[in-house]
C-alpha positions in Angstrom: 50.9 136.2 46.8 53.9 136.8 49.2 52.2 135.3 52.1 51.7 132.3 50.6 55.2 132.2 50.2 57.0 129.5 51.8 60.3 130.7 54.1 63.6 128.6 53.1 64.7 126.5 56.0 68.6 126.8 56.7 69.8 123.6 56.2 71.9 124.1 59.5 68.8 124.3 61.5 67.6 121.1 60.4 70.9 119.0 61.9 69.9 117.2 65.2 73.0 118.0 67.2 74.6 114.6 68.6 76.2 114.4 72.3 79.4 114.0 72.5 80.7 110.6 73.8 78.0 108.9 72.1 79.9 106.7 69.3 83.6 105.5 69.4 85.8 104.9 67.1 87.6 101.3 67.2 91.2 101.6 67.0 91.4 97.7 64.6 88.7 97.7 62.1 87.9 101.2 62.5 84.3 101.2 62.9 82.3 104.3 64.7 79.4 101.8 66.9 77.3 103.1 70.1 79.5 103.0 73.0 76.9 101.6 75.1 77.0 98.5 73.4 81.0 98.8 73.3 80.4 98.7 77.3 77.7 96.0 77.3 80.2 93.9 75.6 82.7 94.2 78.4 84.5 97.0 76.0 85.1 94.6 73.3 84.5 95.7 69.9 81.3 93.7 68.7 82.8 94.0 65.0 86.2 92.7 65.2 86.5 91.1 68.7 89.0 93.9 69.1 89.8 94.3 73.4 89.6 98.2 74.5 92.0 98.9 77.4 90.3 99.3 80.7 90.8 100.6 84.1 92.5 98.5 86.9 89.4 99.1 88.5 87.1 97.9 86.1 89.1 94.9 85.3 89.3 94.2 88.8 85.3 94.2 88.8 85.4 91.4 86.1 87.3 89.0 87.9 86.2 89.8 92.1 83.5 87.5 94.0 81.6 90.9 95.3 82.8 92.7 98.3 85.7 90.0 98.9 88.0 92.5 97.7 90.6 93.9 100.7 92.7 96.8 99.2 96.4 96.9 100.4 98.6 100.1 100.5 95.8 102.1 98.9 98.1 105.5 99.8 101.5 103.8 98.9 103.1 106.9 96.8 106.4 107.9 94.9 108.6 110.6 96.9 110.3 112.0 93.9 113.5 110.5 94.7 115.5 112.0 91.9 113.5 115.5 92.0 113.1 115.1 88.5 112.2 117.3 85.6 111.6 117.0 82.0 108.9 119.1 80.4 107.2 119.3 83.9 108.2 118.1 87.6 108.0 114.7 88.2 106.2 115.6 91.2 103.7 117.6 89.1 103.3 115.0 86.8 102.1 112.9 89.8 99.6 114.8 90.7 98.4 115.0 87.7 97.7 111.5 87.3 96.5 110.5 90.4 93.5 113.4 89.8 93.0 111.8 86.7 92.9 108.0 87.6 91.7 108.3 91.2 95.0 106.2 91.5 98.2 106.7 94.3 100.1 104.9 91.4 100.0 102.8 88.1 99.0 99.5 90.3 96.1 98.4 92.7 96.7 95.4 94.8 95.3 93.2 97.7 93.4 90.0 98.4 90.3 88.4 97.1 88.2 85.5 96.0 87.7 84.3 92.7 84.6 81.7 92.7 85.3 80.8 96.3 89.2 80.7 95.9 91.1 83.5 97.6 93.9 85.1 95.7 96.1 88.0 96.3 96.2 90.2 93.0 98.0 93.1 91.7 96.4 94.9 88.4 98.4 97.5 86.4 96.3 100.6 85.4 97.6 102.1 82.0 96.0 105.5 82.3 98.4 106.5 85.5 102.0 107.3 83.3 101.4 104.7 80.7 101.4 101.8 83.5 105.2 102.8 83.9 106.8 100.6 86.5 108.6 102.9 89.4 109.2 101.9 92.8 105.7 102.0 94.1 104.6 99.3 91.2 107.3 97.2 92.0 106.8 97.7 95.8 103.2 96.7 95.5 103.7 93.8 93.3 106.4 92.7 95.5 104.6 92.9 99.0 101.3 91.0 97.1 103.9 88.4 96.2 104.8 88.2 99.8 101.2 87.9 101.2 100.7 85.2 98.5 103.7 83.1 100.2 102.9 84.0 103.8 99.0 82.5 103.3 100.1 79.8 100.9 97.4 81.5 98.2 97.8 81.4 94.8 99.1 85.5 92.9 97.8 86.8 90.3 99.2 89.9 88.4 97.5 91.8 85.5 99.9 93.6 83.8 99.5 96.9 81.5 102.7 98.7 80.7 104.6 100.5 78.7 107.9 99.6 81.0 110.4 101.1 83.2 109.2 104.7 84.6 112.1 107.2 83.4 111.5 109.1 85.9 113.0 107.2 88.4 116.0 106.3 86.7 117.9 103.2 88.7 115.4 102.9 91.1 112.7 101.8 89.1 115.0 99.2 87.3 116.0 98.1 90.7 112.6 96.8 90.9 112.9 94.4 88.1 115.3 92.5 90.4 113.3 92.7 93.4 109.8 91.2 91.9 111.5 88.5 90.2 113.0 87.2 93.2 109.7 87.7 95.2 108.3 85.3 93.1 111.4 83.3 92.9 110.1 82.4 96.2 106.7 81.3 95.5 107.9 79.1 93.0 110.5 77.4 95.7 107.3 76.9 97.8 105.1 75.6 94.8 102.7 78.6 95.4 101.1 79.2 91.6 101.1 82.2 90.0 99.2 83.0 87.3 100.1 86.3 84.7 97.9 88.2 82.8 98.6 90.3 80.1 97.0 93.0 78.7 97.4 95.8 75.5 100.1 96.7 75.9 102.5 95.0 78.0 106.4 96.2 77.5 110.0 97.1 78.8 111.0 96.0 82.3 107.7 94.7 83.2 107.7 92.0 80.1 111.2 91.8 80.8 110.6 90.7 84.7 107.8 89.6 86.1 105.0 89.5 83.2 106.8 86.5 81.9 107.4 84.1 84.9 104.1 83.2 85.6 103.3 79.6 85.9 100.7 80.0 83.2 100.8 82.9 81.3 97.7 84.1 79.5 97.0 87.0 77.1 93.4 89.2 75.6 93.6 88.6 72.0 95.8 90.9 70.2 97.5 92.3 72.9 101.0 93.9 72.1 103.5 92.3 74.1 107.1 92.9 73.7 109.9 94.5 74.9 111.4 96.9 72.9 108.7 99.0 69.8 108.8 96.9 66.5 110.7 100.5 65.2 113.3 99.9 67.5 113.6 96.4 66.6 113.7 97.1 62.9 116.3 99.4 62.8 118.5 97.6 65.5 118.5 94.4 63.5 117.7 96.5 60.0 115.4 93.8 58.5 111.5 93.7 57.9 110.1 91.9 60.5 106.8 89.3 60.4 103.4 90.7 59.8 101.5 90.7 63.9 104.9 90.7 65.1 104.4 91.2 69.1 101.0 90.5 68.9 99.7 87.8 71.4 98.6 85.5 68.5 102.2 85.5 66.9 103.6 85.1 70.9 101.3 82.1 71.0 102.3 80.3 67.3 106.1 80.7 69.2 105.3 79.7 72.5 106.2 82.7 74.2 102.6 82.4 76.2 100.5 79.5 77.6 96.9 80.8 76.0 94.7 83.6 74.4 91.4 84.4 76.5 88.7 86.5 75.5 87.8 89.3 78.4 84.3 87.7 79.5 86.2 84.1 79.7 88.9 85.6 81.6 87.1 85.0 85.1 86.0 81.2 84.1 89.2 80.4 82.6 91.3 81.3 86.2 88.7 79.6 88.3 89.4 76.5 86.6 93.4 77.1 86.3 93.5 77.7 90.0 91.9 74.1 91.2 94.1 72.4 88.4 97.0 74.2 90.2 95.8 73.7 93.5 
């Protein structure tokens, strides 16, 4: 009889809708896994060991002895010193970022401790511009250089960057020049620096200061160059190595000092800073 008569269900209205945000997608071995344990895992892939970029501020979390941090030149900004325009203003293009990253720049810097040692520390943010070095990056790294010399404590610079900010034409290559004398200085004094790099590291930054650390370190399969393998390829029109410019083939070559997992990071620079104290 037609009451008796089941209704179809849509098989639409059966689907349980999913939040957004809920899975991610991991950019090595491809797997879709809970983000929450991607964070619980320091954003590490739990599949592949794979390293997630992070914030300057999160990565500055991992490493601090709580509340030791002292911020310096938190308001530190670029003027626009070319007034320059490609799709959009470069001033517009500023704003932009610093809404999106909380950030005055691509770089927060200052002094704190690390397991009881004080440090002055400068950590590159790759969501402000791509980590693009303009005056203000190599301003801040410069001036944290200078802080490490005039208290005799050791620098440490996490680097992220995908080079020389176009934007600011000769004045952000200037500051190639200018950090890599800064630290000239500490090395004349035997202050240690220690250099961190991060995916991906590239351009005037790899080309300056990411490589004259004392002891350079790297996360695991970090790309770390200075020109794109592309660029490289058709420059010198040959195939080049399988991994090329990852930290692992950097390491095999001796182009870095070690490979350190993100939750061994902290351990690893306590221990380098007594040896090098």
């Amino acid at each position: 009889m037609a009451w008796f008569k089941r209704t179809k269900e849509h098989k639409a209205d059966r689907k349980v809708k999913i939040p957004e945000g809920l899975w991610v997608k991991c950019d090595n071995c491809k797997e879709i896994i809970y983000r929450k344990e991607v964070e619980r895992n320091l954003k590490v892939c739990p599949k592949c060991n794979y390293h997630f970029r992070i914030s300057a501020m999160e990565r500055l979390k991992l490493l601090i002895d709580s509340g030791s941090f002292q911020e310096m030149d938190p308001d530190l900004a670029s003027s626009d010193p070319l007034r320059f325009k490609d799709t959009i203003p470069y001033s517009e293009r500023l704003a932009k970022n610093r809404k999106k990253s909380g950030l005055s720049d691509a770089i927060i810097s200052g002094e704190m401790q690390i397991k009881g040692t004080p440090v002055a520390i400068a950590i590159m943010d790759f969501s402000f511009m791509g980590g693009s070095m303009g005056s203000v990056v190599g301003e801040k790294v410069t001036r944290t250089a200078e802080l490490a010399l005039a208290k005799q404590i050791p620098l440490i610079v996490v680097s992220a960057s995908g080079g020389a900010r176009m934007q600011e034409g000769m004045f952000s290559l200037m500051q190639m020049a200018k950090v890599s004398a800064a630290i000239g200085r500490l090395k004349d004094r035997g202050v240690p620096y220690i250099s961190v790099l991060t995916d991906p590291t590239f351009g005037g930054v790899s080309a300056s200061f990411a490589m004259l650390g004392d002891i350079i370190i790297a996360e695991p399969r970090s790309l770390i160059g200075f020109a794109g393998p592309r660029v490289i390829e058709q420059t010198i029109k040959q195939q080049l190595p399988p991994d090329f410019q990852r930290a692992e083939f950097l390491l095999d070559h001796g182009l870095i000092d070690m490979i350190v997992s993100r939750k061994d990071l902290r351990e690893t620079i306590s221990r380098l800073l007594k040896l090098l104290q």
